[in-house]
VOGU-3710 file (C-alpha; in Angstrom, 3 decimals, decimal comma):
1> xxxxxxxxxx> 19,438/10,374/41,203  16,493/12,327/39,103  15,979/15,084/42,031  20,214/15,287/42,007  20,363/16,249/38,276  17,171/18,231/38,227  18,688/20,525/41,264  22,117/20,599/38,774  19,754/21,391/35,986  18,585/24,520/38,282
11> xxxxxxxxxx> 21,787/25,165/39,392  22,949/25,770/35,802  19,864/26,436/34,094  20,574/30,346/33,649  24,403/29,850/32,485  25,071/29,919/28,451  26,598/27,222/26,683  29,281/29,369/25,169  30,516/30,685/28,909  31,529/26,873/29,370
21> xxxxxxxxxx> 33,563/26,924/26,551  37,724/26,671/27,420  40,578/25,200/25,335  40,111/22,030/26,505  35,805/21,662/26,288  36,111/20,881/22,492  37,566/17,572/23,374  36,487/16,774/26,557  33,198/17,023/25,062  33,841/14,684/22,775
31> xxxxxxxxxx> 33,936/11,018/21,948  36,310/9,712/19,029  36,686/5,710/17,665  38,778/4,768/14,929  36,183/5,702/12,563  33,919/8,524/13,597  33,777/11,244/15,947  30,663/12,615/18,132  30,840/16,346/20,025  28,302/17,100/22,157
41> xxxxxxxxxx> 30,234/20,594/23,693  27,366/22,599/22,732  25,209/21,460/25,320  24,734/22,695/28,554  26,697/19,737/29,905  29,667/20,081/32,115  32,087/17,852/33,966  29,903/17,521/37,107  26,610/16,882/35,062  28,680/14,372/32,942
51> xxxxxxxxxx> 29,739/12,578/36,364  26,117/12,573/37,936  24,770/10,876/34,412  27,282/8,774/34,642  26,214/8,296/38,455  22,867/7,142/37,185  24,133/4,749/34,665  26,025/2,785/36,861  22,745/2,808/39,228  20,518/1,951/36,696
61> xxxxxxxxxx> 22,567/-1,376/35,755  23,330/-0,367/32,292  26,210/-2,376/32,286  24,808/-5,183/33,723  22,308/-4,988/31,364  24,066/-5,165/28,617  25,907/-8,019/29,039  22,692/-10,118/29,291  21,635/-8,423/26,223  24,255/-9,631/24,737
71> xxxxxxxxxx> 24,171/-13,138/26,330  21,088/-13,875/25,114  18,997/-13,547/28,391  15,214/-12,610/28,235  15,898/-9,260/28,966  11,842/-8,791/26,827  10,461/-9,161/29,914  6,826/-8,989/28,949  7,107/-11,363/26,120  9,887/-13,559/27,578
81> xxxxxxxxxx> 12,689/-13,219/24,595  16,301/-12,490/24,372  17,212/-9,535/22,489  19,603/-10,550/20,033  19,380/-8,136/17,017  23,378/-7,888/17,195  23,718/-11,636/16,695  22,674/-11,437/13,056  25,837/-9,584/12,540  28,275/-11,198/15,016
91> xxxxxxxxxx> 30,306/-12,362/11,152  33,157/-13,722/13,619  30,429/-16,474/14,715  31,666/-16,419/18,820  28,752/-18,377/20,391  25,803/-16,558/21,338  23,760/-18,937/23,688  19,718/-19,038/23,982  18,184/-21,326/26,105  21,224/-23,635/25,949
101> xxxxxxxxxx> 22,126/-23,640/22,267  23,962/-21,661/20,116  22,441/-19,720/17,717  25,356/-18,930/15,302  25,282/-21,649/13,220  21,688/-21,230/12,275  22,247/-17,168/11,846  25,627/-17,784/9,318  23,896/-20,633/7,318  21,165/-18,318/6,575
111> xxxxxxxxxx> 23,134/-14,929/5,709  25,384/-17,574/3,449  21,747/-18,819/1,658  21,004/-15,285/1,244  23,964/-14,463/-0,657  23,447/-17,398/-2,245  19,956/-16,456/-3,638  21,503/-12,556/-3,897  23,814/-13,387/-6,379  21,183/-15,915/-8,078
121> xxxxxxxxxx> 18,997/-13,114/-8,469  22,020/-10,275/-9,408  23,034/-12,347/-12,212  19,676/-13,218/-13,945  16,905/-11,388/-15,829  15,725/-9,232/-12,597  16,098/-5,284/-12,670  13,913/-4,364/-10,279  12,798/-5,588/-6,876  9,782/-4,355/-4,999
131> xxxxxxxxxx> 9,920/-5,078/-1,048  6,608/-5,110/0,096  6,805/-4,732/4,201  5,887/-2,227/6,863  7,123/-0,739/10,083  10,491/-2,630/10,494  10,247/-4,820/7,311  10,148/-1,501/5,387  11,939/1,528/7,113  15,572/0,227/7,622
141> xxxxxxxxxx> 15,942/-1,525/4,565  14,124/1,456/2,582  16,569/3,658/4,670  19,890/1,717/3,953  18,854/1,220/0,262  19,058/4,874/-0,381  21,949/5,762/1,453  23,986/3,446/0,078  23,065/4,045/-3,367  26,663/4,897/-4,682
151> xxxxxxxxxx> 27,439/1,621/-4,233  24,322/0,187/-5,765  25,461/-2,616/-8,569  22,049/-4,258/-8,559  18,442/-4,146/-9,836  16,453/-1,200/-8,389  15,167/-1,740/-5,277  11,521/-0,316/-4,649  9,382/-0,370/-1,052  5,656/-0,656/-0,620
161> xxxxxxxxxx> 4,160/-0,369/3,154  1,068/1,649/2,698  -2,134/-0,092/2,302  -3,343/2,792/0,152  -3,489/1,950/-3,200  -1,693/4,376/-4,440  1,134/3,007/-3,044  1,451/0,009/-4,871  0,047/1,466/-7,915  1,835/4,386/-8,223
171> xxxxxxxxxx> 5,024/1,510/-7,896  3,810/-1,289/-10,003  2,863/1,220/-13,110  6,301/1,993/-13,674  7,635/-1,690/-13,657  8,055/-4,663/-16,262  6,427/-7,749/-14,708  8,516/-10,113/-16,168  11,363/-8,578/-14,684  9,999/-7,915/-11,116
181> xxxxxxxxxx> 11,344/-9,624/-8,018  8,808/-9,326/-5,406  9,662/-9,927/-1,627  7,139/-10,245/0,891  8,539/-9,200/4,174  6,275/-10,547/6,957  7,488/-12,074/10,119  4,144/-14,173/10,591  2,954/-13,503/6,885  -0,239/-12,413/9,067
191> xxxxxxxxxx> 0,060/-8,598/8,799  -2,947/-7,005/6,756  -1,332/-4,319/5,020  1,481/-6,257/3,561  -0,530/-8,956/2,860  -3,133/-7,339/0,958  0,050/-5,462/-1,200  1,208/-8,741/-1,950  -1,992/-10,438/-2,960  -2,136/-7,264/-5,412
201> xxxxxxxxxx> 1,559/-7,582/-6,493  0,782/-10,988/-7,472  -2,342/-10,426/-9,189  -0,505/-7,720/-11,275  2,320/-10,251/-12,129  -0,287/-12,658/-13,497  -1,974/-10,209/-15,536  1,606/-8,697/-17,063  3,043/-12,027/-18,203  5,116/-12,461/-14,563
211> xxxxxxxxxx> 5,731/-15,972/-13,229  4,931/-15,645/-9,054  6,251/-18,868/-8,644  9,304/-18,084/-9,551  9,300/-14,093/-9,071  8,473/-13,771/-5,361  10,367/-14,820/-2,155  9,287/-14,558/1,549  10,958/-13,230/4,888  9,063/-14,945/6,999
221> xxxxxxxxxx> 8,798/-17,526/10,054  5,933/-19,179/8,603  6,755/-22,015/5,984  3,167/-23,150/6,007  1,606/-19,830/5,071  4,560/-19,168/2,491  3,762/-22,266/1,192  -0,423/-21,626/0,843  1,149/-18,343/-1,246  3,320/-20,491/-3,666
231> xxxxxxxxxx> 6,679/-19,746/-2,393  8,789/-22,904/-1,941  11,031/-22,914/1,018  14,172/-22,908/-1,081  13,048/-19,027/-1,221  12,241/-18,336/2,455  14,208/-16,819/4,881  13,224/-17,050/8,178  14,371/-15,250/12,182  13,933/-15,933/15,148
241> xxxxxxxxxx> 11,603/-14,218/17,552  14,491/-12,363/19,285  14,950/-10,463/16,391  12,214/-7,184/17,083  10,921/-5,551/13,616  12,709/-2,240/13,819  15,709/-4,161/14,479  15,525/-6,615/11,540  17,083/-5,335/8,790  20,432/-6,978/9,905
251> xxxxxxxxxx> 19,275/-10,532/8,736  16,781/-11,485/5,888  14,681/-8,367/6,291  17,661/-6,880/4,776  17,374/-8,779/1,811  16,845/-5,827/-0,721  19,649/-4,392/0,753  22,053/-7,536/-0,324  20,507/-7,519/-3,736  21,096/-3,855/-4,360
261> xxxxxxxxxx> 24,681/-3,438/-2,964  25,608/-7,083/-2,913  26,926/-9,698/-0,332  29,832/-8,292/-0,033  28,527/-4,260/0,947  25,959/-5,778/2,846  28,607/-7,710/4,781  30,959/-4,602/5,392  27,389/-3,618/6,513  27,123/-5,953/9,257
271> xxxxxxxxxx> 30,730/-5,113/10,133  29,972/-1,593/10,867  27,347/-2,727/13,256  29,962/-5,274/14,735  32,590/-2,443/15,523  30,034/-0,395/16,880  28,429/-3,685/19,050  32,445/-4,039/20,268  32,708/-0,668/20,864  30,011/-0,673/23,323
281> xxxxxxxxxx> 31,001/-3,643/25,383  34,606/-2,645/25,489  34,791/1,641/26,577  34,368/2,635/29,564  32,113/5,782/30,744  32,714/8,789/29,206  34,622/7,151/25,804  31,621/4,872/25,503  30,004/6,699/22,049  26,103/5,111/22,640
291> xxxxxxxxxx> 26,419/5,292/26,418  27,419/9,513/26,130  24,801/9,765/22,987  22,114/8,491/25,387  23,341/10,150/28,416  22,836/13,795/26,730  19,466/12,380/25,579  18,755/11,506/29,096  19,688/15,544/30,060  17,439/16,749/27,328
301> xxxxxxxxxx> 14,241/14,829/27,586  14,020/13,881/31,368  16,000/16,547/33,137  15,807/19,579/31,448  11,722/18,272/30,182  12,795/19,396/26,105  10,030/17,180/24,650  11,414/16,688/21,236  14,963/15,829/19,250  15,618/16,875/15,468
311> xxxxxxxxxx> 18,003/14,906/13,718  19,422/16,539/11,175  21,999/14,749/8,514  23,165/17,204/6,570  23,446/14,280/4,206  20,549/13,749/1,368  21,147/10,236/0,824  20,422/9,750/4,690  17,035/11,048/3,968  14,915/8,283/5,555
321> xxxxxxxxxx> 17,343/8,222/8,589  14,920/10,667/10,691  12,239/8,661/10,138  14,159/5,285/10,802  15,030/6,748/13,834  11,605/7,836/14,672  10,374/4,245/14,797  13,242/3,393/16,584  12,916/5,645/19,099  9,453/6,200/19,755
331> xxxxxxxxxx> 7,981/2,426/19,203  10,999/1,315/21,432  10,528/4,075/24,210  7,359/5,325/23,966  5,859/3,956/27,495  4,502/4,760/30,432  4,870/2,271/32,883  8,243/0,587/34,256  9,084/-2,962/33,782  6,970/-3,634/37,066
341> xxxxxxxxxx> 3,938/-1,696/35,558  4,377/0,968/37,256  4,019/4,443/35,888  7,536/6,056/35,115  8,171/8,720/37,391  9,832/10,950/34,580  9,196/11,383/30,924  9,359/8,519/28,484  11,299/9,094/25,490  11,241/12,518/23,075
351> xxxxxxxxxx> 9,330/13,128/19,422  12,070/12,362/17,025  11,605/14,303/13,696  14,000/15,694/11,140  15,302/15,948/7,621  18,198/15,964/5,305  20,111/19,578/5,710  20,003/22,559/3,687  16,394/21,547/2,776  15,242/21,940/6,441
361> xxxxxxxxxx> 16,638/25,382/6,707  14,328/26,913/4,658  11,573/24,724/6,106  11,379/24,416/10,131  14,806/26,062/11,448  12,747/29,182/11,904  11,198/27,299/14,622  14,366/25,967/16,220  16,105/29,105/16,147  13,367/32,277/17,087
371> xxxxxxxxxx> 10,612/29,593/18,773  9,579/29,473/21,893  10,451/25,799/22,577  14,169/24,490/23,010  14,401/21,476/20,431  18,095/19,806/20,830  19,299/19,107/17,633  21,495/16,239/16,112  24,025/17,236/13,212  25,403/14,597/11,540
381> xxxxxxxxxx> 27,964/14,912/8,819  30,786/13,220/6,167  33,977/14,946/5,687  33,801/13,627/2,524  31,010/13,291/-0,616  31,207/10,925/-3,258  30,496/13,251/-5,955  34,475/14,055/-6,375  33,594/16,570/-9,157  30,891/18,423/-7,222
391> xxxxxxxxxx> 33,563/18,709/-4,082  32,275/22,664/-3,781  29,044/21,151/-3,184  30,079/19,329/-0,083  32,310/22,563/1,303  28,997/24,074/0,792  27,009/21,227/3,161  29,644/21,066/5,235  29,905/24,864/5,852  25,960/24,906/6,640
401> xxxxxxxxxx> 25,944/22,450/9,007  28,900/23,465/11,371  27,219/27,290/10,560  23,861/26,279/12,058  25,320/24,377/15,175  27,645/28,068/15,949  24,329/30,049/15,191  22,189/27,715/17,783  25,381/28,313/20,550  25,825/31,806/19,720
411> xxxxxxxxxx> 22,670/33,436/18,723  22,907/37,808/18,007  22,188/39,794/20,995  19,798/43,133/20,669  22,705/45,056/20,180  24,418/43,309/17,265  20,994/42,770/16,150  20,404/46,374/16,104  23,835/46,722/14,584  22,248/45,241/11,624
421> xxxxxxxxxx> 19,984/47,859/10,484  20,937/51,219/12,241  21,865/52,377/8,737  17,753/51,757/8,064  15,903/52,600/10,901  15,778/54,994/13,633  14,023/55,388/17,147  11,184/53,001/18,256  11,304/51,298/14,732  15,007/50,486/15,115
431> xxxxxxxxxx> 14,206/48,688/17,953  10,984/47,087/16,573  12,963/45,945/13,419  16,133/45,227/16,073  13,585/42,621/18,012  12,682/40,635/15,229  16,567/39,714/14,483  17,165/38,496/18,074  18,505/35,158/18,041  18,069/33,346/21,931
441> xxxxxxxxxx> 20,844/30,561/21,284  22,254/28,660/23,976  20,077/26,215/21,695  21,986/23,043/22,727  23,299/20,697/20,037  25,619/17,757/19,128  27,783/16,190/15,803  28,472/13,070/14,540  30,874/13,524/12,012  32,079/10,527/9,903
451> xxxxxxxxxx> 34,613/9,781/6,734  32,465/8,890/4,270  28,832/7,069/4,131  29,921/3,874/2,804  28,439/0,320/4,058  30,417/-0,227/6,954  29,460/3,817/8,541  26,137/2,913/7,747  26,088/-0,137/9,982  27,754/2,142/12,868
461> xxxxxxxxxx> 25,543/4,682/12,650  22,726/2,516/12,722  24,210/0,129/15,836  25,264/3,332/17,392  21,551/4,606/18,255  20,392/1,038/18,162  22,416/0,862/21,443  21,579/4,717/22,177  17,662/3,600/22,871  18,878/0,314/24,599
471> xxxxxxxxxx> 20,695/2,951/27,592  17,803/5,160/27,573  15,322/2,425/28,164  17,334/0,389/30,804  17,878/4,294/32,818  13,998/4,376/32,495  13,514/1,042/33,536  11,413/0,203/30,714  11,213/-2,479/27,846  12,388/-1,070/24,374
481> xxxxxxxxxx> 11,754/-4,507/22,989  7,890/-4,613/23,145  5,149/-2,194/21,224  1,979/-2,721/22,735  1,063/0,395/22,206  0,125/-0,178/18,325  -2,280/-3,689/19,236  -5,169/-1,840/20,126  -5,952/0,014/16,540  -4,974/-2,833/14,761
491> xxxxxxxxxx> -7,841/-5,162/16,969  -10,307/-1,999/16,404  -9,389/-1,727/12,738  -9,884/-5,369/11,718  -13,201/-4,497/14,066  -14,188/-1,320/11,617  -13,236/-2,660/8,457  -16,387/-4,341/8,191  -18,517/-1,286/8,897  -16,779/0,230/6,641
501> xxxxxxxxxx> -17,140/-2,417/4,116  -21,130/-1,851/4,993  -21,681/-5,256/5,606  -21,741/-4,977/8,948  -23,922/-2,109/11,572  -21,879/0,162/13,737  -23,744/-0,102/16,601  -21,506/0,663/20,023  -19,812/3,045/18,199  -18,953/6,167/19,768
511> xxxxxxxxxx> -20,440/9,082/18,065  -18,072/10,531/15,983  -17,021/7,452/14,639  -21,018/6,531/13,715  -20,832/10,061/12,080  -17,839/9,619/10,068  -19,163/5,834/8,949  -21,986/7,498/7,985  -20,577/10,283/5,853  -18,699/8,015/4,145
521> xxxxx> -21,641/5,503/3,134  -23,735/9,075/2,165  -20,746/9,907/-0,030  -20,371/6,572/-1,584  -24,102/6,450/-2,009
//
């Protein structure tokens, strides 16, 4: 199926976007629920391309492997798990069955103890909350907190992941100890950098008249490390290991979120991410949103070899989303071998990268628009703001984004390029000056456009390209549910630190690294 759709991509490789365009490609193109919309017409995509993806799909087993997904097989091959990120917000409680049991129960007991302890902590003394995570403990949450700020009713919620100080100083300096909730967002309570933040959180509560027995709480598996760190069990909230970190937030790692928009938000949270999990099981081909959103990922990356994705919300409070995504994308598919450790026989998955629209047009759309690289972008948009007195603000957004997606399909030809400034220029400099307003296009693009970013869009969004990477890995026959990749400078790190430290030599070293050690003790002296 790869040498079929790379002889289509061939076939059609020297064919504009806009010459596929009819009165019906606008919603052919297209894939519309209840409660969003995505177009992907400004790709290169037609109606035999479409079938051929769809061709591979079916080949691949996506289906197939979906449903074990979803029936809690160990579809983590190399760690032997299920992958059951979408039970944490199954709120109906069907039965989801590992290993014989159902894991329901267990998963509703401890969203209701979370609410529980949210609303504890909503109605006392707290105002702000510090999560102190990384990687999966910290994006998503960090992420949802921010785009769901209108509906914050909460104390602040601030994140820590960096082990540079600065971090957690440049956090801690602005915040009353006595009225700091600090959670400690740790699967094994194990990982360095969060555990050094937290040893410094709670030697900064001591020392500011804070009570850390009574001011922190855990998310974590381990009761007997908790424990060792003076949180009692009554404020530890634990998942299982088929819950992967960069698909956590749905559970207790989304903890801040509860406190800052409440049980109920985070609830219409988990609802979004239900619809979206229904959604998926229940279309078929082409109306299938994730399926189609990974399918024209698929074109991009492995067929037509574009080796990286922008995703642009033209949406500030989504401002973390790109790099949410990121983690998502490029920890989950970002292999080399297939599930038989084999090396893939295509590309793994694209760079993801992005930011919040208008900002990035006066930043790197210079790049995506006169470069020399094709960079598919992803638009994503709400018809409507929640600042209703700044509406001409949100015309404004709006306009820009729908603008840049027509400029990327359209581009300006030499002639209306030289259009522009025949009133200027004459001759040879016409056409110099003519050059430099060229725009290619046929820049391919899609748009996921959306009511209103409240809770329950939020947890569609997020299921929505949660379930996007899921397709992409199964058509690569890879595992999206392990990260080896990131276990090797953690071992060497622990290995260095050390050397660094000077209290230990470092001999075996390769040489750059023995001259960098050694700069760094010189400059120390």
């Amino acid at each position: 199926m790869w040498d079929v759709l790379k002889t289509q991509a061939a076939r059609v490789a020297e064919r504009k976007i806009i010459d596929v365009f009819d009165d019906a490609r606008a919603d052919d193109f297209a894939v519309q629920t209840q409660h969003m919309r995505f177009d992907y017409a400004k790709t290169n995509i037609d109606a035999a391309t479409r079938a051929m993806l769809l061709k591979l799909a079916e080949a691949k087993g996506v289906a197939a492997r979906r449903d074990a997904m979803f029936a809690g097989e160990q579809i983590n091959e190399t760690e032997g798990r299920a992958v059951l990120h979408t039970a944490l917000r199954n709120l109906d409680g069907d039965a989801v069955m590992v290993d014989g049991q159902d894991v329901m129960p267990e998963v509703l007991a401890t969203l209701d103890r979370m609410a529980a302890y949210a609303d504890e902590v909503r109605a006392s003394a707290i105002t702000d909350v510090v999560n102190i995570g990384i990687g999966g403990s910290d994006l998503g949450p960090a992420m949802a907190v921010q785009a769901l700020s209108p509906y914050r009713d909460g104390p602040r919620c601030h994140f820590v992941s960096n082990v540079d100080g600065a971090h957690i100083a440049d956090v801690l300096r602005e915040l009353d100890a006595k009225t700091t909730l600090v959670v400690v967002a740790s699967k094994t309570f194990t990982t360095i950098e969060t555990m050094t933040n937290a040893r410094t959180a709670r030697a900064w509560m001591k020392e500011n008249g804070g009570d850390p027995s009574a001011q922190f709480c855990a998310l974590s598996t381990s009761e007997e490390k908790t424990a060792a760190f003076d949180i009692p069990a009554s404020r530890v909230f634990g998942f299982e290991d088929w819950v992967g970190g960069r698909y956590s937030m749905w559970g207790p790692i989304g903890l801040s979120i509860m406190l800052a928009i409440g049980p109920d938000g985070f609830r219409a949270f988990l609802r979004g991410g239900q619809d979206m999990d229904r959604h998926f099981c229940a279309a078929d081909g082409r109306e299938n949103m994730p399926l189609m959103l990974a399918l024209v990922g698929i074109w991009h990356r492995q067929i037509l070899g574009h080796a990286s994705r922008a995703v642009l919300p033209y949406d500030q409070r989504l401002g973390q989303l790109p790099a949410y995504l990121q983690q998502l994308e490029m920890e989950s598919n970002g292999k080399s071998v297939d599930m038989g450790g084999k090396p893939l026989p295509v590309e793994s998955g694209p760079v993801v990268w992005g930011a919040p629209g208008t900002n990035g047009q006066h930043a790197f759309y210079q790049l995506i628009h006169q470069g020399t690289s094709v960079i598919p972008c992803e638009f994503m948009v709400a018809c409507e703001g929640h600042e209703d007195d700044l509406k001409h603000h949100h015309d404004l957004l709006v306009a820009n984004c729908f603008a840049q997606s027509e400029a990327l399909l359209k581009g300006r030809d030499l002639d209306e390029a030289r259009s522009k400034v025949a009133d200027k220029f004459e001759g040879a400099e016409l056409e110099r000056q003519a050059a430099h307003r060229v725009f290619a296009g046929n820049r391919p693009s899609t748009t996921l456009i959306y009511p209103k970013l409240d809770p329950f869009t939020l947890g569609q969004i997020i299921a929505l390209y949660e379930h996007r990477v899921f397709v992409e890995g199964v058509i690569l026959g890879i595992n999206s549910y392990d990260q080896w990749g990131v276990e090797l400078g953690k071992e060497l790190a622990t290995a260095l630190q050390p050397v660094i430290e000077g209290s230990a030599p470092a001999d075996g070293k390769d040489g750059s690294t023995q001259a960098l050690v050694d700069y760094l003790h010189k400059h120390r002296g």
